[in-house]
KOLPA-678549 format. One line per 4 residues: number of its first residue (from 0); their letters; for each residue x, y, z of N, C-alpha, C. Coordinates in steps of 0.1 Angstrom, whole numbers, m for minus. Each point is the difference from the previous one (the first is absolute). Layout:
BEGIN
NUM) a) X:Y:Z:X:Y:Z:X:Y:Z  ...
END
This chain:
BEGIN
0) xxxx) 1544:m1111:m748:8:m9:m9:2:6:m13  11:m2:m7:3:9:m10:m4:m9:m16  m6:3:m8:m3:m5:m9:m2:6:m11  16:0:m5:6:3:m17:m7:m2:m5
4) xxxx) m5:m13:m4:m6:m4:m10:m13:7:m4  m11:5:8:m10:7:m3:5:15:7  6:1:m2:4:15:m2:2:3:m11  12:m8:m13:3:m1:m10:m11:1:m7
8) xxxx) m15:m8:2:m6:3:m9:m11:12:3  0:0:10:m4:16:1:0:8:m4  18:5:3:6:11:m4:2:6:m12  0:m13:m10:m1:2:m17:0:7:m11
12) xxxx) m16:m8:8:m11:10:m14:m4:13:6  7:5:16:m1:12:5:13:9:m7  17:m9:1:6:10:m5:5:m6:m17  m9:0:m7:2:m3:m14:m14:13:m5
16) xxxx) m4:4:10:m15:10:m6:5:13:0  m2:7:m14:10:14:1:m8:7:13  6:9:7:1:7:10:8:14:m8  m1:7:14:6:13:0:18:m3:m4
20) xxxx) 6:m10:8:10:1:m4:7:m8:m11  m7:m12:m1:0:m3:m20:m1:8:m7  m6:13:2:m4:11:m13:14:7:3  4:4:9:13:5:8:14:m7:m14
24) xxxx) m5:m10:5:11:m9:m7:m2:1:m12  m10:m4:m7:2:0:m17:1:13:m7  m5:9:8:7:15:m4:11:5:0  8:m2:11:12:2:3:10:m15:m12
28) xxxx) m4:m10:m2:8:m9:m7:m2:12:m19  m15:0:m4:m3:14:m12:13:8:m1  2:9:14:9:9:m1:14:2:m3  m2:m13:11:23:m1:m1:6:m15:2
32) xxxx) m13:m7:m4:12:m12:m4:m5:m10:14  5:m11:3:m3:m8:8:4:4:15  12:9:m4:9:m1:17:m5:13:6  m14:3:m2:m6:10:3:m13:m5:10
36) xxxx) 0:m10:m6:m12:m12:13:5:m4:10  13:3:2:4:m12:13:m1:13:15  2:14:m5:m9:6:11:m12:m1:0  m10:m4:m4:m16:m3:3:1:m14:9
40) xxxx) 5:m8:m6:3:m13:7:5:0:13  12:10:6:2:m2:8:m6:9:10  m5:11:m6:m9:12:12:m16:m9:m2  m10:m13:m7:m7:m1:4:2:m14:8
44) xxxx) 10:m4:1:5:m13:5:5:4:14  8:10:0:2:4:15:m15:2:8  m7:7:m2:m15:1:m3:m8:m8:8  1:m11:m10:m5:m13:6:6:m4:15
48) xxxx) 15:0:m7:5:m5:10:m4:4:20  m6:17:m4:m2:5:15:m15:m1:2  m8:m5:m11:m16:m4:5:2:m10:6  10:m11:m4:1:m13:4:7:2:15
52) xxxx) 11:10:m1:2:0:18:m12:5:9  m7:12:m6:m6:7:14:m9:m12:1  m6:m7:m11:m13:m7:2:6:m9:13  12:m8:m3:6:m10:8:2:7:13
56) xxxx) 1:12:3:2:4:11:m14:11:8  m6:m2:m8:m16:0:6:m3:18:m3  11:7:m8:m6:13:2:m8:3:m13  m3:m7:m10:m8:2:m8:m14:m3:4
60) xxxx) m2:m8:10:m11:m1:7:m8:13:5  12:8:5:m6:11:10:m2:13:m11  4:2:m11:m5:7:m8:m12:m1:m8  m4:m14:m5:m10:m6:m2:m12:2:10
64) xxxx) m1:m2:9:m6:2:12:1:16:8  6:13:m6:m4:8:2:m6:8:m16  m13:6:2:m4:0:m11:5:19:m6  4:5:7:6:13:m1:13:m5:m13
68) xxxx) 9:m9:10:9:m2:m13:5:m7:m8  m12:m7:0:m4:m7:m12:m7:8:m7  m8:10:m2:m4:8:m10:13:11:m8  7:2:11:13:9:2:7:m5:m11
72) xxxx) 3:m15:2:6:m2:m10:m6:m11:m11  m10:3:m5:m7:m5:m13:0:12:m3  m4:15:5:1:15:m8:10:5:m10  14:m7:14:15:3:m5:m1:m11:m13
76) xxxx) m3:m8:1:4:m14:m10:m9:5:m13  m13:6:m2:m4:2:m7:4:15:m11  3:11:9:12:12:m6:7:m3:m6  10:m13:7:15:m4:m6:m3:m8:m11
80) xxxx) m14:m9:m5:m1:m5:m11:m4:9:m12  m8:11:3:m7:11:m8:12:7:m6  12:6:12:8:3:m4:12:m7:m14  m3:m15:3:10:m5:m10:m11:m5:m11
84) xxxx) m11:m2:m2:m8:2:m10:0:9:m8  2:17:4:0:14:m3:14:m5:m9  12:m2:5:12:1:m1:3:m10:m15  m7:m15:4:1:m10:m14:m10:7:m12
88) xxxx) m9:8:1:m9:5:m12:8:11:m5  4:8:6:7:11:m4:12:m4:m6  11:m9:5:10:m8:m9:m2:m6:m10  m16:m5:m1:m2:m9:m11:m8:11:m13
92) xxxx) m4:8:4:m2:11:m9:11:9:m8  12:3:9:9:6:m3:10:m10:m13  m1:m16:8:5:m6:m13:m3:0:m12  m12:1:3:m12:m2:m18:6:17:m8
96) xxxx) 4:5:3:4:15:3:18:1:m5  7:m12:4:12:5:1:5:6:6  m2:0:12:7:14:11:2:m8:7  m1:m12:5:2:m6:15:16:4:3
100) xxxx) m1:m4:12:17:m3:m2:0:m13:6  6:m9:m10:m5:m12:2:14:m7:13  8:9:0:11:m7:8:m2:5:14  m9:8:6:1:3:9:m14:3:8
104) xxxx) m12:m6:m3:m11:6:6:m9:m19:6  12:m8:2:m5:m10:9:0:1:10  m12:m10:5:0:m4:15:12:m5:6  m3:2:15:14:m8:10:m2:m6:11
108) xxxx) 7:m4:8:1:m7:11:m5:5:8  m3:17:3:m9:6:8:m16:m3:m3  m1:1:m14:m16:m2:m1:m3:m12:m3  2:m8:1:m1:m15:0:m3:m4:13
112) xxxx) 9:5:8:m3:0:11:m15:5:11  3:12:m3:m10:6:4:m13:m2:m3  m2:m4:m15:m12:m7:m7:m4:m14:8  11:m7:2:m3:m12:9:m5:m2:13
116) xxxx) 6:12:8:0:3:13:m17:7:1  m7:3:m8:m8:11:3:m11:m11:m8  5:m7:m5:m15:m8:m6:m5:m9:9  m13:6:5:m10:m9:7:m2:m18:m4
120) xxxx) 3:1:m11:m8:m11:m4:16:m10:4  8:4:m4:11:m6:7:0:m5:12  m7:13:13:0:1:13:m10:m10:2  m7:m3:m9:m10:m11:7:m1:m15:m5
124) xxxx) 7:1:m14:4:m12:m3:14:m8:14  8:14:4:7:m12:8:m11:0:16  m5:7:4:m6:0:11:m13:m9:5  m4:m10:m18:m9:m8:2:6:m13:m8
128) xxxx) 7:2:m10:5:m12:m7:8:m9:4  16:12:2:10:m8:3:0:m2:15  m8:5:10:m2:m10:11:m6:m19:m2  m6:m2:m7:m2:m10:m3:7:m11:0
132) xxxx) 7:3:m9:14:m5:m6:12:1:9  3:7:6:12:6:5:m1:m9:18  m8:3:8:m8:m3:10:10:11:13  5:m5:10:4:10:10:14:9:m1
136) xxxx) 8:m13:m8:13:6:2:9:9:m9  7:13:4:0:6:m6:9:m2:m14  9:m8:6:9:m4:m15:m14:m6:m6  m10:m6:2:m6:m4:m13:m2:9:m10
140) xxxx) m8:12:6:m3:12:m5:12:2:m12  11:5:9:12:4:m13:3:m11:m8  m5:m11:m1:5:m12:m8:m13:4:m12  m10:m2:6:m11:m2:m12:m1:18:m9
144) xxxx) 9:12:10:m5:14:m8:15:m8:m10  8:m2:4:14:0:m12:m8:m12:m11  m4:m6:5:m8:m12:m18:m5:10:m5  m11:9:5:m6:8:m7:5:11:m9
148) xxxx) 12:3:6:12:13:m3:4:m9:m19  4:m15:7:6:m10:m11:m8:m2:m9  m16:m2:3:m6:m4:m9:m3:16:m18  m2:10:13:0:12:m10:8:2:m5
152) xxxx) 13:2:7:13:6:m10:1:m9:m15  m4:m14:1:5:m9:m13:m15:2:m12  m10:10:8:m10:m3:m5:5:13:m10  3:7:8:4:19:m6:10:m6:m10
156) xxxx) 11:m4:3:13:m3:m8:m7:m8:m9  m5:m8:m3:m3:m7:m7:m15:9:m12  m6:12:8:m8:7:m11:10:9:m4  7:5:7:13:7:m4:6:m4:m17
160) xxxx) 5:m10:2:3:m5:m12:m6:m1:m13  m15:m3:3:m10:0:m6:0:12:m4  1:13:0:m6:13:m1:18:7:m7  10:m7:7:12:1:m11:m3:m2:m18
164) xxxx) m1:m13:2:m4:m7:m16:m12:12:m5  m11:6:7:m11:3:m6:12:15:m4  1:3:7:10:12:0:8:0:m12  9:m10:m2:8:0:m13:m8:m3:m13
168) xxxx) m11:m2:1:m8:0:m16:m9:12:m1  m3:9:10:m10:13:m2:11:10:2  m2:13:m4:5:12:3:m1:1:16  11:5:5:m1:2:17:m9:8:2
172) xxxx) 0:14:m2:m14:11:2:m8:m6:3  m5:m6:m12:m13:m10:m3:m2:m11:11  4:m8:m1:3:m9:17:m2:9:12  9:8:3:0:7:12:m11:4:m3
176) xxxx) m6:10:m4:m17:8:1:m6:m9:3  m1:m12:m10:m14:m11:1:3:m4:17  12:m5:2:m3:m5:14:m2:7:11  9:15:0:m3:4:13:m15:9:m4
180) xxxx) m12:2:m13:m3:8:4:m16:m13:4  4:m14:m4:m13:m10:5:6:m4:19  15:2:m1:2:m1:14:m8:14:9  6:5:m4:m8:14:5:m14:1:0
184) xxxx) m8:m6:m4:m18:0:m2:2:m13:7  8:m11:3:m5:m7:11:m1:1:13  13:11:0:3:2:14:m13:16:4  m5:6:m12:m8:9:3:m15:m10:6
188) xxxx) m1:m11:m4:m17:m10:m3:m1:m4:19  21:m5:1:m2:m5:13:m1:14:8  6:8:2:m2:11:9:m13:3:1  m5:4:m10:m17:5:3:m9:m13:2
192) xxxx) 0:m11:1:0:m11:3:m2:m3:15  11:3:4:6:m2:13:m4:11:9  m2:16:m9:m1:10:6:m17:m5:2  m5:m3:m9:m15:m4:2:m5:m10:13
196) xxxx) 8:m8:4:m2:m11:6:3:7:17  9:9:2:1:8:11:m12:4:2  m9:9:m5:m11:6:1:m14:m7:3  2:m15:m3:m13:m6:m2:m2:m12:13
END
């Protein structure tokens, strides 16, 4: 039986908590302005949207349940975060620097994606949560991943704007460093984090 209502509050205080791709986003909003988020939005929302199918269609089960690749891919998920940690510290140094090039060294719809696709904790948030909530049928699945798609996008857009205003009262350099180079040390905290939690 399908139940919105405690999905809604579930899902929340899960997608209001910076993540990989909130750092995605408020870095990319730093660099070029707002209409530079709505590829994150929609490569980590498509994202969602195929955890919420396979789960509904039972093949996220069978990867979970093989432990080859499910390590396979927490390895991959964990490179792909290291890699864009590497990527936000080095942009966020380069700004402090003056060299970035600030019009062209954002994230996109590919790595939003693929950040989405490859994070475990996603893989098991829908593979234990939104079964709950969702129950057998598959439209539930796609119903309750698109609230979730809805609930983040307005969460992003809405820090988006926030980070506009901060933006017009500080130097951009200055902005851009500070955020992508604390975005970058979070996404380095979660990787070795995550990379830690593989091993133990």
């Amino acid at each position: 039986m399908l139940d919105t209502m405690g999905f809604l509050l579930a899902i929340i205080p899960i997608a209001l908590s910076p993540g990989a791709s909130f750092t995605l986003a408020v870095s990319n909003i730093s660099i070029s302005g707002l209409r530079s988020v709505f590829s994150i939005i929609l490569g980590t929302g498509v994202g969602i949207l195929i955890h919420g199918f396979l789960v509904g269609i039972g093949v996220s089960n069978f990867i979970a349940d093989s432990p080859i690749a499910m390590i396979a891919l927490q390895i991959t998920g964990v490179l792909f975060l290291g890699y864009l940690a590497i990527r936000l510290l080095l942009n966020g140094v380069l700004s402090f620097k003056n060299k970035a090039k600030l019009n062209s060294n954002f994230a996109g719809f590919k790595e939003a994606l693929l950040l989405n696709l490859f994070n475990a904790k996603a893989i098991i948030l829908y593979l234990t949560v939104v079964p709950i909530f969702a129950g057998k049928e598959l439209v539930n699945y796609f119903f309750l991943s698109s609230l979730h798609v809805a609930v983040m996008s307005v969460w992003i857009l809405f820090t988006g704007i926030l980070v506009l205003v901060a933006r017009s009262k500080l130097r951009l350099n200055i902005l851009n460093g500070i955020i992508n180079t604390v975005g970058g040390a979070f996404l380095a905290v979660v990787t070795i984090s995550t990379a830690g939690n593989l091993f133990n």
